[in-house]
C-alpha positions, 0 to 999 in steps of 0.5 A, a space after each residue: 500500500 505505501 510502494 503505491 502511495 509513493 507511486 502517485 506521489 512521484 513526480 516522475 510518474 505523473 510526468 510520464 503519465 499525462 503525456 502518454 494520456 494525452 498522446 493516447 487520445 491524440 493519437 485515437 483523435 488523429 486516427 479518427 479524423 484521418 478514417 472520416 476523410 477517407 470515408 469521406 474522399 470515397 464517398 465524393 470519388 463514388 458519387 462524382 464517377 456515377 455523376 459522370 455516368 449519368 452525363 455519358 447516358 445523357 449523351 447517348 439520349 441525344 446522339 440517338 435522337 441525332 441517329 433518328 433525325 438522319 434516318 428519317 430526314 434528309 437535311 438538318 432543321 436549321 438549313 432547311 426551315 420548318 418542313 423537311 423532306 423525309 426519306 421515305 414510308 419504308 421502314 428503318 432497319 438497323 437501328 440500335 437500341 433506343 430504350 435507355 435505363 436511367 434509374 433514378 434512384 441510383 442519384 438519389 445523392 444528388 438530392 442529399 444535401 442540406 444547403 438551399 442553394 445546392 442545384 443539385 436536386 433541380 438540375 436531376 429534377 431537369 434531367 428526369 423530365 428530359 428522359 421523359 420527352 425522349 421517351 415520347 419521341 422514341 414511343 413515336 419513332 416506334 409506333 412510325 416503324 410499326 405502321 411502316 412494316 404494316 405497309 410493306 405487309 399490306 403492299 405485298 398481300 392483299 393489295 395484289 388481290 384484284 377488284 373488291 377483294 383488294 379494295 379494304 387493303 388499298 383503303 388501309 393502307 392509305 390510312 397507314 400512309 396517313 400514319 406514317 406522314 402524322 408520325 414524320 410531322 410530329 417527330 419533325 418537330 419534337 426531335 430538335 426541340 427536345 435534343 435542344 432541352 437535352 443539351 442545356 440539361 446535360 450542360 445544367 447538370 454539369 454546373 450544378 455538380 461543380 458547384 456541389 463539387 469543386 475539386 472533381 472533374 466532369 465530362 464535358 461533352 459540348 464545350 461550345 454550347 452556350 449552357 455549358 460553364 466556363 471550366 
């Protein structure tokens, strides 16, 4: 009892023991503090690579848009006014895969934050009504190509039956004609003004990700565009 007594009353012990306290806490702060920007530097490098991904799939959306334009006309709509010729009723084959998933939930992210002047949560706001006009315009080019093969169906069928019994084909076709003519003129106007809405989204997009994060790049993929910042 007193060989600990003297113990405490030891300058030499407390001399030795408050550093290696404070050196033990120091050392569990610094370890502590150096795990939560680690964590933190994962979470922004995870975020900022799924960011990138969603402009890339934005820009898909639009070159399809651009591939439909060239299939069905001929010129682009800015040299040849409002009404553009089209290549014809037959329909497009080999058109690559035109539905594209964007899943909202996985830039669930980009809605987190607790500043009030974010963009972030207007800009995926932006992007989800962009996906939701490309989603008509590739509904319509669908609905186009069905009522196209339905013609080919009809020219080789029955519309080579003579007299009466030809009669209904001819008559439906000429509706499918009509189809096809309401399709060209609906896509005619729709697909430069939504490739247009596209553009400024993926260039809104890309701002509002540099402000949120200032130290990551992002892709930019039309430097000239009015919409698109400066860095």
């Amino acid at each position: 009892m007193d060989s600990l007594k003297n113990l405490f009353e030891c300058s030499s012990f407390w001399s030795q023991f408050w550093p290696a306290i404070f050196g033990a806490a120091a050392g569990a702060w610094i370890a502590f503090f150096l795990e939560r920007s680690r964590r933190e530097r994962e979470r922004i490098s995870a975020e900022s690579a799924k960011a990138n991904r969603l402009i890339t799939t934005l820009g898909r959306l639009l070159t399809n848009l651009e591939d439909i334009d060239e299939l069905l006309f001929i010129g682009k709509p800015e040299e040849l006014g409002d009404v553009r010729p089209f290549r014809g009723h037959g329909p497009v084959r080999g058109v690559p895969p035109l539905r594209v998933a964007l899943d909202v939930a996985d830039y669930e992210f980009l809605l987190e934050t607790n500043d009030p002047t974010d963009p972030c949560a207007a800009a995926l706001g932006r992007v989800v009504h962009a996906q939701a006009q490309y989603d008509c315009i590739v509904e319509l080019f669908e609905e186009r190509n069905s009522s196209a093969l339905r013609l080919v169906e009809l020219e080789r069928g029955p519309m080579r039956e003579l007299g009466e019994a030809g009669a209904p084909a001819h008559l439906e076709a000429k509706d499918v004609l009509k189809d096809i003519e309401f399709f060209h003129t609906e896509l005619d106007d729709e697909i430069p003004t939504v490739a247009k809405l596209l553009k400024d989204v993926i260039g809104e997009l890309r701002a509002a990700l540099t402000k949120r994060y200032p130290k990551r790049q992002f892709i930019k993929l039309f430097p000239k565009h009015s919409n698109a910042p400066a860095v």
